[in-house]
LUMLUMDREN-2810 file (N, C-alpha, C; in Angstrom, 1 decimal):
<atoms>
<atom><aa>X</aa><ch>A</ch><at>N</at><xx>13.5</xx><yy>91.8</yy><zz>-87.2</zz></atom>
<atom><aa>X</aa><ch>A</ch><at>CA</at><xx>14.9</xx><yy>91.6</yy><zz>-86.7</zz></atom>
<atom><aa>X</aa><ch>A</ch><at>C</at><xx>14.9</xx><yy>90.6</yy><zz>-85.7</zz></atom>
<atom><aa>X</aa><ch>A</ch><at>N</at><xx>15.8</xx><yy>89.5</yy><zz>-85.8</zz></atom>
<atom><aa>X</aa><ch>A</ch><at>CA</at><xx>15.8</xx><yy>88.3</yy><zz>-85.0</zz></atom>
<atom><aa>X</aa><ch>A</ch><at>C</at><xx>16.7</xx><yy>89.2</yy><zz>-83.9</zz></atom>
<atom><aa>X</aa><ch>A</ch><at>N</at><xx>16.5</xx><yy>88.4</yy><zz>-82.0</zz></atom>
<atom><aa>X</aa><ch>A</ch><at>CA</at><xx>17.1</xx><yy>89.1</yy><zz>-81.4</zz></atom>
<atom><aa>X</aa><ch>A</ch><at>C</at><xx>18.4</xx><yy>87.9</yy><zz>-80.7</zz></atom>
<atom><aa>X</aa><ch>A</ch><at>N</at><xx>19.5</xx><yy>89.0</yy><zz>-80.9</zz></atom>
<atom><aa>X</aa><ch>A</ch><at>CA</at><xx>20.8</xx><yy>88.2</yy><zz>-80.6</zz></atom>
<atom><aa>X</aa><ch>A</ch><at>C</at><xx>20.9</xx><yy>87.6</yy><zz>-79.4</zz></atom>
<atom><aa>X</aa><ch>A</ch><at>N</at><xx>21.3</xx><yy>86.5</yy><zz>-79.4</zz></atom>
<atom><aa>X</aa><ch>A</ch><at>CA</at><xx>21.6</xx><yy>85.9</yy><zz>-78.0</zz></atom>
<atom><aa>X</aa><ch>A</ch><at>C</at><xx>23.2</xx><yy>86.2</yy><zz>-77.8</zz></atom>
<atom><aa>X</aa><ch>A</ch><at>N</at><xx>23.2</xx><yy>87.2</yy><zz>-76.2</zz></atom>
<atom><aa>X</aa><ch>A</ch><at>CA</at><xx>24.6</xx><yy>87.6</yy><zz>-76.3</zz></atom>
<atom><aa>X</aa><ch>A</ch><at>C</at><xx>25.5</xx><yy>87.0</yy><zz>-75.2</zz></atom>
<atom><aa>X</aa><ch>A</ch><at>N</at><xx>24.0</xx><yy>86.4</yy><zz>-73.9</zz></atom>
<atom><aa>X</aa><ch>A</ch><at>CA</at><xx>24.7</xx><yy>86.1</yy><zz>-73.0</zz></atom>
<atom><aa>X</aa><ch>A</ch><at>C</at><xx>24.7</xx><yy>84.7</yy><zz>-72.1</zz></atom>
<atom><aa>X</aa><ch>A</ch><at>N</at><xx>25.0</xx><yy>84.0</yy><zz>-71.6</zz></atom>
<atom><aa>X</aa><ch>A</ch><at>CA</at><xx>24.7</xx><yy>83.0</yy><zz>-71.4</zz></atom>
<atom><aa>X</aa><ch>A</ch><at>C</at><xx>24.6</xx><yy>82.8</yy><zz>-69.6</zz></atom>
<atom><aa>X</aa><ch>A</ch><at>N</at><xx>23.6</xx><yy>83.6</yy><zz>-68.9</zz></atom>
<atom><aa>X</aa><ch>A</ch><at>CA</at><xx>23.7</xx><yy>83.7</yy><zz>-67.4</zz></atom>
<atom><aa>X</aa><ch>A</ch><at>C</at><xx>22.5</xx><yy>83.0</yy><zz>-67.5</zz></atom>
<atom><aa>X</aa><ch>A</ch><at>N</at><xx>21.2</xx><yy>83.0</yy><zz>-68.1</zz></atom>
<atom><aa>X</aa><ch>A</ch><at>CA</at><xx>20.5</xx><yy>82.0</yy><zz>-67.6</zz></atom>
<atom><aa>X</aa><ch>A</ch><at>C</at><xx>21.0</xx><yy>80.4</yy><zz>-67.4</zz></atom>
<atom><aa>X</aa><ch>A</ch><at>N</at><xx>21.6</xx><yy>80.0</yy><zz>-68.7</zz></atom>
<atom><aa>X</aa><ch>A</ch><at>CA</at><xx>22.3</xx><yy>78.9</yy><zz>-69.1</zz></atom>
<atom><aa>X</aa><ch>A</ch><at>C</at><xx>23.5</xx><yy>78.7</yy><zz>-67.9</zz></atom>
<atom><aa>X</aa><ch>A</ch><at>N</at><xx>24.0</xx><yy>79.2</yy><zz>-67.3</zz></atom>
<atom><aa>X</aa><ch>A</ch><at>CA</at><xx>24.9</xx><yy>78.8</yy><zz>-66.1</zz></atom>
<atom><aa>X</aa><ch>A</ch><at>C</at><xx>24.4</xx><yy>79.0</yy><zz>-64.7</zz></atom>
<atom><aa>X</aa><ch>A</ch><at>N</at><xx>23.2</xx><yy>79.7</yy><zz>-64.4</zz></atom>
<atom><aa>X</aa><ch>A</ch><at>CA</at><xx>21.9</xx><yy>79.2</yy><zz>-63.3</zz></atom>
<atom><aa>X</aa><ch>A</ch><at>C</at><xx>21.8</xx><yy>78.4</yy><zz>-63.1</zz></atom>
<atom><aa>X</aa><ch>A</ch><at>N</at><xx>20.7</xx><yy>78.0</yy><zz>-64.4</zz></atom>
<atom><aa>X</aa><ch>A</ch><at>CA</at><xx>20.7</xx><yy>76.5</yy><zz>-64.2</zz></atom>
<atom><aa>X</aa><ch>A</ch><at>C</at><xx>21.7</xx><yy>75.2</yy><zz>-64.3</zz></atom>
<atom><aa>X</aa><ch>A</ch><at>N</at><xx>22.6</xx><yy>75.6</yy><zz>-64.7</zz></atom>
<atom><aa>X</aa><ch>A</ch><at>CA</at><xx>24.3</xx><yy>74.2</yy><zz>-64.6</zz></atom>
<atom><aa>X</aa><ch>A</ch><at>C</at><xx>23.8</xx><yy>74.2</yy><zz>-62.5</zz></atom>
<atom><aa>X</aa><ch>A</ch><at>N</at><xx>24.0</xx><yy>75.7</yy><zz>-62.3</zz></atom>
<atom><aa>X</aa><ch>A</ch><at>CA</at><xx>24.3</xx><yy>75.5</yy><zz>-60.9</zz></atom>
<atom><aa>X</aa><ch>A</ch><at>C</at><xx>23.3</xx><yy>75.4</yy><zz>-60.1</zz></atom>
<atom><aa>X</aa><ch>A</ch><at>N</at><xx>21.8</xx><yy>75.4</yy><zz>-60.3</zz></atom>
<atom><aa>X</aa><ch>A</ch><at>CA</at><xx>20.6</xx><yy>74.8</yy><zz>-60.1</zz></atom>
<atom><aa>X</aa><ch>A</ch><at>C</at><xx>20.0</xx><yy>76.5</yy><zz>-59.0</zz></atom>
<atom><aa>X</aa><ch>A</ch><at>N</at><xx>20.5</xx><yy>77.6</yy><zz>-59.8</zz></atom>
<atom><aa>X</aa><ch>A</ch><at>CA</at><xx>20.2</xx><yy>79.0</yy><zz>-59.1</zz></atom>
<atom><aa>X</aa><ch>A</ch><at>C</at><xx>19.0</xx><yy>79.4</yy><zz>-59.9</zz></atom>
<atom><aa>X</aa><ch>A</ch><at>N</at><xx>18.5</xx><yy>80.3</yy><zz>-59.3</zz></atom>
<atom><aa>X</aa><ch>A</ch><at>CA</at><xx>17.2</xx><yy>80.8</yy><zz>-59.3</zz></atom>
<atom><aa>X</aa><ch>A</ch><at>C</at><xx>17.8</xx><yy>82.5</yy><zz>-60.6</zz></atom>
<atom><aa>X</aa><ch>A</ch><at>N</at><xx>16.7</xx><yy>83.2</yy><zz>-60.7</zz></atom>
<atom><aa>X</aa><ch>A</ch><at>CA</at><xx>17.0</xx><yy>84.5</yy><zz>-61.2</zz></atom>
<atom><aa>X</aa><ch>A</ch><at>C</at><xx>16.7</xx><yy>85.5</yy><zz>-60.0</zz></atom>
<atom><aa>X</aa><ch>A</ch><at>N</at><xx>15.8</xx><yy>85.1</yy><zz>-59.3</zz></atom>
<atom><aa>X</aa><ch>A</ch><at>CA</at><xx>15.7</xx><yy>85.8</yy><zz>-58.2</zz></atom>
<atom><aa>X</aa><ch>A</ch><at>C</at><xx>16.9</xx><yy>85.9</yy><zz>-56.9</zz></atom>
<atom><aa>X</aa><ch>A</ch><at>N</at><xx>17.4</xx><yy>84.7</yy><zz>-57.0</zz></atom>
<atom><aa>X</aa><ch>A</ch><at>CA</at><xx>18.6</xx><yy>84.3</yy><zz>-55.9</zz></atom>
<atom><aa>X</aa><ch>A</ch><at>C</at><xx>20.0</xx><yy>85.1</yy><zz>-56.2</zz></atom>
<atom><aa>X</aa><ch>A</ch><at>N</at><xx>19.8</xx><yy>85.3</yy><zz>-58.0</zz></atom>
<atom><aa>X</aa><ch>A</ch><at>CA</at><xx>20.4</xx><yy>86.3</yy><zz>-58.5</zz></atom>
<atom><aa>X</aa><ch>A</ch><at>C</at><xx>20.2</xx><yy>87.6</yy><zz>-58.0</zz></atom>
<atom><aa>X</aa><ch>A</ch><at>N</at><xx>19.2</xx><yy>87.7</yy><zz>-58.4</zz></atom>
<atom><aa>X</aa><ch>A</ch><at>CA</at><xx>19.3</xx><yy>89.7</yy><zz>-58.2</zz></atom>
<atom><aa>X</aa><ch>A</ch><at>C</at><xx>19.1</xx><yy>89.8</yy><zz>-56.4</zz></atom>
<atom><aa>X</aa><ch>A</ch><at>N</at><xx>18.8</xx><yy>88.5</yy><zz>-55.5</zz></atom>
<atom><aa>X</aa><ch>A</ch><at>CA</at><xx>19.2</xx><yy>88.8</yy><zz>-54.3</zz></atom>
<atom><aa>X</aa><ch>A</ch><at>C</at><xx>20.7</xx><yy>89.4</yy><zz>-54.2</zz></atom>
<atom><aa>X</aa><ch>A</ch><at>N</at><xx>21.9</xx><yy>88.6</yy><zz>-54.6</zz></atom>
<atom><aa>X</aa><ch>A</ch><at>CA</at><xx>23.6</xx><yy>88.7</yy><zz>-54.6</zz></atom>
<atom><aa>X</aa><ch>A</ch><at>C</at><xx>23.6</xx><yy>90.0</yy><zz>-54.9</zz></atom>
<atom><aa>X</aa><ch>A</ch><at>N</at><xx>22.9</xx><yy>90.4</yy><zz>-56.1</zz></atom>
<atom><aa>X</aa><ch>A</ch><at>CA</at><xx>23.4</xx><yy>91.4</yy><zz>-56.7</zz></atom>
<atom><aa>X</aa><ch>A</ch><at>C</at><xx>22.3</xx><yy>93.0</yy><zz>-56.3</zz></atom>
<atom><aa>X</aa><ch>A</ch><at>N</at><xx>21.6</xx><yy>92.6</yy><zz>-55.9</zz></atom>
<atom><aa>X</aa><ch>A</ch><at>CA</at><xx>21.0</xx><yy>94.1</yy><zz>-55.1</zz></atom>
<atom><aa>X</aa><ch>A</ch><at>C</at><xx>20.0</xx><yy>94.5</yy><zz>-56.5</zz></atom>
<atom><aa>X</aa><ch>A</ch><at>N</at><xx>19.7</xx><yy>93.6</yy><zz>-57.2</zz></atom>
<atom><aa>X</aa><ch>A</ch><at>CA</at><xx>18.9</xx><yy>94.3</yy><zz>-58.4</zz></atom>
<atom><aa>X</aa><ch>A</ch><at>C</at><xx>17.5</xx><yy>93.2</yy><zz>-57.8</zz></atom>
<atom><aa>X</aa><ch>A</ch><at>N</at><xx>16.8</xx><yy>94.0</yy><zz>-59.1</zz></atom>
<atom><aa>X</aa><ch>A</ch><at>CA</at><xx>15.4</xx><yy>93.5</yy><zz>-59.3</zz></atom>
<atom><aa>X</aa><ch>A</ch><at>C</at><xx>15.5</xx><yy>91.9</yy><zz>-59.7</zz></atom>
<atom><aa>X</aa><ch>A</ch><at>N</at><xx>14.2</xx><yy>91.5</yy><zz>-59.5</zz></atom>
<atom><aa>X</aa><ch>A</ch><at>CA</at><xx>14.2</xx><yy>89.7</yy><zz>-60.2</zz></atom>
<atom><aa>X</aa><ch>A</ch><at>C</at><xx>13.6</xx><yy>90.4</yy><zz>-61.9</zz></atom>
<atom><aa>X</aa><ch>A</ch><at>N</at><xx>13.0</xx><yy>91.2</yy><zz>-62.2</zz></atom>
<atom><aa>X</aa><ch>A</ch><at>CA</at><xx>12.9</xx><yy>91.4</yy><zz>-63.7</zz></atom>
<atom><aa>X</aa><ch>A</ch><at>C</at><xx>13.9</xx><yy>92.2</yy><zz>-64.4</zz></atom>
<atom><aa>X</aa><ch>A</ch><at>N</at><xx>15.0</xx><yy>92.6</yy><zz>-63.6</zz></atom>
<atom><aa>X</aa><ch>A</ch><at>CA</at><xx>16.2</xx><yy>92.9</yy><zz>-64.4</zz></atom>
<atom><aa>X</aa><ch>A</ch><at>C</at><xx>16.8</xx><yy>91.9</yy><zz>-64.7</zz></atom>
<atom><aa>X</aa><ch>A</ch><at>N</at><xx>16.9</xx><yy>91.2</yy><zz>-64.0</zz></atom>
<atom><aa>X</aa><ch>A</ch><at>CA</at><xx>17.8</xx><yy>89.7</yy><zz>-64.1</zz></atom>
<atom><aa>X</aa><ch>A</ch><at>C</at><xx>17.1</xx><yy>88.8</yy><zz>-65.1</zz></atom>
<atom><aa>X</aa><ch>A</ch><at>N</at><xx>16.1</xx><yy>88.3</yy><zz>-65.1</zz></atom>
<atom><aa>X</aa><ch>A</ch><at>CA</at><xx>15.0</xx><yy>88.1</yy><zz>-66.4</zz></atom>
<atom><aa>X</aa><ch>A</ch><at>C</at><xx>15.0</xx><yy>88.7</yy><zz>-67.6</zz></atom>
<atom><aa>X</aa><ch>A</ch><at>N</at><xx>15.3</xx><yy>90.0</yy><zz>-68.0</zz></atom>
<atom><aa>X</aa><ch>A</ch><at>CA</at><xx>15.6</xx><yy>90.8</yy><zz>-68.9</zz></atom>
<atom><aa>X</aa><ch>A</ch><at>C</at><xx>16.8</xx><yy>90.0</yy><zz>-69.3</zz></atom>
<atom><aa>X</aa><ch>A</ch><at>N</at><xx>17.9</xx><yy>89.8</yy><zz>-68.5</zz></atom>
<atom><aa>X</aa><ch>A</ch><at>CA</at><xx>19.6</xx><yy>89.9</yy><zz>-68.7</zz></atom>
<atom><aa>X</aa><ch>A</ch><at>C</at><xx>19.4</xx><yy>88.3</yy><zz>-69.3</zz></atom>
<atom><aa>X</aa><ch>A</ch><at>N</at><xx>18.6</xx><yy>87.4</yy><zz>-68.7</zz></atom>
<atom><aa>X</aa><ch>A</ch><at>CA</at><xx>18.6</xx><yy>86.2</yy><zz>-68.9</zz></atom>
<atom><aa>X</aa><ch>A</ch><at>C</at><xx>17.7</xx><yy>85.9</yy><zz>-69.9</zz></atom>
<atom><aa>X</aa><ch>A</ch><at>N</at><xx>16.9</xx><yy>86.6</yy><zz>-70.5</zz></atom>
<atom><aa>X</aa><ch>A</ch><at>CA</at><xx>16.0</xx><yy>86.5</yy><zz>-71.9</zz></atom>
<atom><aa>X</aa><ch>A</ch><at>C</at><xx>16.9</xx><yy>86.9</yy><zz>-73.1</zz></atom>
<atom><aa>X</aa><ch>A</ch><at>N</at><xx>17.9</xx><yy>87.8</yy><zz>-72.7</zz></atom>
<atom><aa>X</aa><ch>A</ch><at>CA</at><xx>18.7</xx><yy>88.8</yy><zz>-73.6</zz></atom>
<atom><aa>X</aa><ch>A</ch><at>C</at><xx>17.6</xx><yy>89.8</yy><zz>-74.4</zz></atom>
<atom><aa>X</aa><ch>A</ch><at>N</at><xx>16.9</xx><yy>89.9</yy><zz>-72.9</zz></atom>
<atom><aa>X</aa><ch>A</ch><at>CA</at><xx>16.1</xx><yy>91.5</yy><zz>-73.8</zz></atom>
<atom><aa>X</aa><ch>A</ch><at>C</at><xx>16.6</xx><yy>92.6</yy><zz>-73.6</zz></atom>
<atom><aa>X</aa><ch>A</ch><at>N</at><xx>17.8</xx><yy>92.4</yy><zz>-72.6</zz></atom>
<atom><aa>X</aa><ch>A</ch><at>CA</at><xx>18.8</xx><yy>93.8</yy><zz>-72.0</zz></atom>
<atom><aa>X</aa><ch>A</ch><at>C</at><xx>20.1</xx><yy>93.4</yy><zz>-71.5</zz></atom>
<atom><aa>X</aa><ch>A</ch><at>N</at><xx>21.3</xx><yy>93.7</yy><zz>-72.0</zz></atom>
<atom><aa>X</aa><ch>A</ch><at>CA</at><xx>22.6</xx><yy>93.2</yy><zz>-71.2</zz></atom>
<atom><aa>X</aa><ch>A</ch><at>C</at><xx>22.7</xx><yy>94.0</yy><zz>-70.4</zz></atom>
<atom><aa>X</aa><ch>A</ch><at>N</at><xx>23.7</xx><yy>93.1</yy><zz>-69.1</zz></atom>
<atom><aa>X</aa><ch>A</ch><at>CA</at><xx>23.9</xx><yy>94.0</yy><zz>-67.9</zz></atom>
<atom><aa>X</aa><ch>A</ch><at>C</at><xx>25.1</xx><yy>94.9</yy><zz>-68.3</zz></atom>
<atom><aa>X</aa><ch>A</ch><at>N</at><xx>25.8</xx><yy>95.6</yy><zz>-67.6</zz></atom>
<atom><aa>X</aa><ch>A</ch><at>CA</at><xx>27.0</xx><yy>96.5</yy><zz>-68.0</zz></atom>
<atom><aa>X</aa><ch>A</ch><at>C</at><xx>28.3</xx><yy>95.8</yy><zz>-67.4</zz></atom>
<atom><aa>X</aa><ch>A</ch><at>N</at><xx>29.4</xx><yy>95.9</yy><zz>-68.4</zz></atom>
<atom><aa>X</aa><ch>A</ch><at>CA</at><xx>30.6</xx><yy>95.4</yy><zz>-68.0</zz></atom>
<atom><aa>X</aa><ch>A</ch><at>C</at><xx>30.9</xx><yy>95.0</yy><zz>-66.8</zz></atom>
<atom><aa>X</aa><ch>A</ch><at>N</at><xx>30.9</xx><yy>95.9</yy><zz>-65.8</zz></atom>
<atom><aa>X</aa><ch>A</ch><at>CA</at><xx>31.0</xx><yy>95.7</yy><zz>-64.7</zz></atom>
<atom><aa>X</aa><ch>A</ch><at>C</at><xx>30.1</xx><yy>94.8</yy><zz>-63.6</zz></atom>
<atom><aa>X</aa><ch>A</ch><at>N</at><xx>28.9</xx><yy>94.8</yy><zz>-64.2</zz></atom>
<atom><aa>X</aa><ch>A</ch><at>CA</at><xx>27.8</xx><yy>93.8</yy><zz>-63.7</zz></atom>
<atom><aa>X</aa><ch>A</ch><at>C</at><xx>27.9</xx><yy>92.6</yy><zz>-64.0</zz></atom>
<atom><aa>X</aa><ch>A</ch><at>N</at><xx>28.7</xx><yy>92.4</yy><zz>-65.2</zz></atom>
<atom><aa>X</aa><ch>A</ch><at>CA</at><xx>29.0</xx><yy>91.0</yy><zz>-65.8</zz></atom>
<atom><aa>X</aa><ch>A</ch><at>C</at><xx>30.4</xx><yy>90.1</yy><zz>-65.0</zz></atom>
<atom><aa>X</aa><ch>A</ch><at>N</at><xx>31.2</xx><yy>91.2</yy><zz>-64.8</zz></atom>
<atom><aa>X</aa><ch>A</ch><at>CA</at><xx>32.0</xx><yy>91.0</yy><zz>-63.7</zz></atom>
<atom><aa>X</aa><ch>A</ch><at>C</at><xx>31.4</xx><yy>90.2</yy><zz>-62.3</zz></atom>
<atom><aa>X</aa><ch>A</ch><at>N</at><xx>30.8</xx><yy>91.4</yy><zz>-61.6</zz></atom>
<atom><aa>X</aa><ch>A</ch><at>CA</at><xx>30.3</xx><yy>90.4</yy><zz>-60.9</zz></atom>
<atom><aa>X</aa><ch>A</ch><at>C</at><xx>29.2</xx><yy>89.5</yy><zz>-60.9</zz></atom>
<atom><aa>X</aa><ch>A</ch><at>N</at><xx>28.7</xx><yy>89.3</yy><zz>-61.7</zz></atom>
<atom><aa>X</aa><ch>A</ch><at>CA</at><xx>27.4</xx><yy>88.2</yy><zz>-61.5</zz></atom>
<atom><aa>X</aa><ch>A</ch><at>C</at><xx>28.8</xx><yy>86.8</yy><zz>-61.6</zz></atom>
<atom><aa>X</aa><ch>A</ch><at>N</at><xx>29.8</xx><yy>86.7</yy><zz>-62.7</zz></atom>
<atom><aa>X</aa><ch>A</ch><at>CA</at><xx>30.7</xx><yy>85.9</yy><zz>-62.9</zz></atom>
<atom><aa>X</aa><ch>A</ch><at>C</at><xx>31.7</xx><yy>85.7</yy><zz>-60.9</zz></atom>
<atom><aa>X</aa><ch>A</ch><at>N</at><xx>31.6</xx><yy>86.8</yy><zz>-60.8</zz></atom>
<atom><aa>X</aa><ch>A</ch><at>CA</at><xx>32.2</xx><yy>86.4</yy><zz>-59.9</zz></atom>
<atom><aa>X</aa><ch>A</ch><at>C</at><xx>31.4</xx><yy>85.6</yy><zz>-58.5</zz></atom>
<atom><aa>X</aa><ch>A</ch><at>N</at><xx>30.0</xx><yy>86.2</yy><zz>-58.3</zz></atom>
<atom><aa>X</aa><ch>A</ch><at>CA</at><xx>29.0</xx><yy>85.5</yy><zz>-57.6</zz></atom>
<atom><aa>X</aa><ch>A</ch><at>C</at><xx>28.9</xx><yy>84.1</yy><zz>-58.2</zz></atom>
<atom><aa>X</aa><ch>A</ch><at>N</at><xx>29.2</xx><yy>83.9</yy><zz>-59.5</zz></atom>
<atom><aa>X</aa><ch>A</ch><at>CA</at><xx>29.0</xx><yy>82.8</yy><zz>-59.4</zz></atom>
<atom><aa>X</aa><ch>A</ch><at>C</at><xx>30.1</xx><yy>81.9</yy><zz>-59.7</zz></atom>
<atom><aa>X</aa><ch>A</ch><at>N</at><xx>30.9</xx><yy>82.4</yy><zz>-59.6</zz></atom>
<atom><aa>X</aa><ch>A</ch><at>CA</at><xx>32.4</xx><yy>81.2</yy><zz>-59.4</zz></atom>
<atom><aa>X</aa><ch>A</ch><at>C</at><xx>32.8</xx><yy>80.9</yy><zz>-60.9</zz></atom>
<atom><aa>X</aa><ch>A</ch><at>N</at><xx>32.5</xx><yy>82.0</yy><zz>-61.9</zz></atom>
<atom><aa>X</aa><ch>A</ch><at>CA</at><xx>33.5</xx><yy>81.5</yy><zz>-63.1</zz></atom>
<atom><aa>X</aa><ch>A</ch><at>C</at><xx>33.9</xx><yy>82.3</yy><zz>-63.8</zz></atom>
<atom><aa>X</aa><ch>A</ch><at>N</at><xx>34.3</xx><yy>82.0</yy><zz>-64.8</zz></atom>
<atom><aa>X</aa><ch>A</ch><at>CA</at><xx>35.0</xx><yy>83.3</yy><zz>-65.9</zz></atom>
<atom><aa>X</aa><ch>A</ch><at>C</at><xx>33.8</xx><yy>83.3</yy><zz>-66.4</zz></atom>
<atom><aa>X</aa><ch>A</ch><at>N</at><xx>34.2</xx><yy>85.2</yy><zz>-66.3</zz></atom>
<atom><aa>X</aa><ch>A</ch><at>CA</at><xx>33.1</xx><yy>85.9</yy><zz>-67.1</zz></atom>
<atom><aa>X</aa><ch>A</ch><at>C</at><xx>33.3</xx><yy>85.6</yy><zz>-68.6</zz></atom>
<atom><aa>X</aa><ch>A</ch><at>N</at><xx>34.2</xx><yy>84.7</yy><zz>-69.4</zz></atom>
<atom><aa>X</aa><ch>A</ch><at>CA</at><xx>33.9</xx><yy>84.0</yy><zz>-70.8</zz></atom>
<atom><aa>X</aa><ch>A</ch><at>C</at><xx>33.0</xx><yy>83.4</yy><zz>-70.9</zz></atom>
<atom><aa>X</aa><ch>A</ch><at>N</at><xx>32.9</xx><yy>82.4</yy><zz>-69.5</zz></atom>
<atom><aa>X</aa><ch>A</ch><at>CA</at><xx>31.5</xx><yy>81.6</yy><zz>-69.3</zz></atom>
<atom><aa>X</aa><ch>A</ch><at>C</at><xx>30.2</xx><yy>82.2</yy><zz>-69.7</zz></atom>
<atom><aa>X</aa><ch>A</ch><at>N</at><xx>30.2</xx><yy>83.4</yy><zz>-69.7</zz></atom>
<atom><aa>X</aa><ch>A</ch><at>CA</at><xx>29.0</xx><yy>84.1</yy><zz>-69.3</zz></atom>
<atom><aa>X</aa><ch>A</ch><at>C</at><xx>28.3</xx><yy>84.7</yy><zz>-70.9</zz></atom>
<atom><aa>X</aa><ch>A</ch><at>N</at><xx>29.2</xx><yy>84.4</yy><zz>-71.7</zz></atom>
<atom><aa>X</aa><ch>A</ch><at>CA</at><xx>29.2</xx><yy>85.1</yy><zz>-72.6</zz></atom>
<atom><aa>X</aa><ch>A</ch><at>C</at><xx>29.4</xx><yy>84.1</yy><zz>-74.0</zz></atom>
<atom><aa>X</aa><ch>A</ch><at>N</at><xx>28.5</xx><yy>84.6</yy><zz>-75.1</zz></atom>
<atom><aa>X</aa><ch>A</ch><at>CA</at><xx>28.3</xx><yy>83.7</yy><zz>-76.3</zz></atom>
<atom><aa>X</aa><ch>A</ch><at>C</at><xx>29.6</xx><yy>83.8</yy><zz>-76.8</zz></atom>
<atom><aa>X</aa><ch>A</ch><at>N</at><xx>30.4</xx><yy>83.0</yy><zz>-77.6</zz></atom>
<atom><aa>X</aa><ch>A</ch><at>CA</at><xx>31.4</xx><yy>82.9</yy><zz>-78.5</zz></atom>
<atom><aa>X</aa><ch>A</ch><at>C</at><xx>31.4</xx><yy>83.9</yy><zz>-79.7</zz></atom>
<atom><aa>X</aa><ch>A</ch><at>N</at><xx>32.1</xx><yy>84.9</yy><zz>-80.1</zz></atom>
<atom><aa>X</aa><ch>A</ch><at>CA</at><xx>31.8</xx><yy>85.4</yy><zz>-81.7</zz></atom>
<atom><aa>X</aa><ch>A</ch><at>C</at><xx>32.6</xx><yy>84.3</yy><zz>-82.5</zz></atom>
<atom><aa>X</aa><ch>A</ch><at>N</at><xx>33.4</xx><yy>83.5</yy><zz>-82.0</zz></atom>
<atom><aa>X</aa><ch>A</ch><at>CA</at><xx>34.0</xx><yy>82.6</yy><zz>-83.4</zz></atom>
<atom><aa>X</aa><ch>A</ch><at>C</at><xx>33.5</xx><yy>81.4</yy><zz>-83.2</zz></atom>
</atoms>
């Protein structure tokens, strides 16, 4: 089974030249959760997605692959 790419937070790190670690500093998590979230070997939860978008200054659409 191919694995879905569902999110795009690695992909907007680096637009804004951020780390994964500088990440899970903001956010009070681990740097291998955030690695997980940014491999898409694990999505974060609604609310997590919220704010990592909001840490990082954009719509949480941004954050996320298109279904159409």
């Amino acid at each position: 089974m191919t694995k879905r790419i569902i999110n795009r937070i690695k992909v907007v790190l680096v637009e804004q030249g951020r780390t994964n670690k500088w990440l899970a500093d903001q956010l009070g998590k681990t740097t291998p959760t955030v690695s997980r979230w940014c491999t898409n070997d694990m999505q974060p939860s609604l609310e997590t997605l919220v704010e990592i978008a909001e840490i990082l200054k954009v719509d949480v659409r941004e954050l996320l692959i298109s279904t159409k």
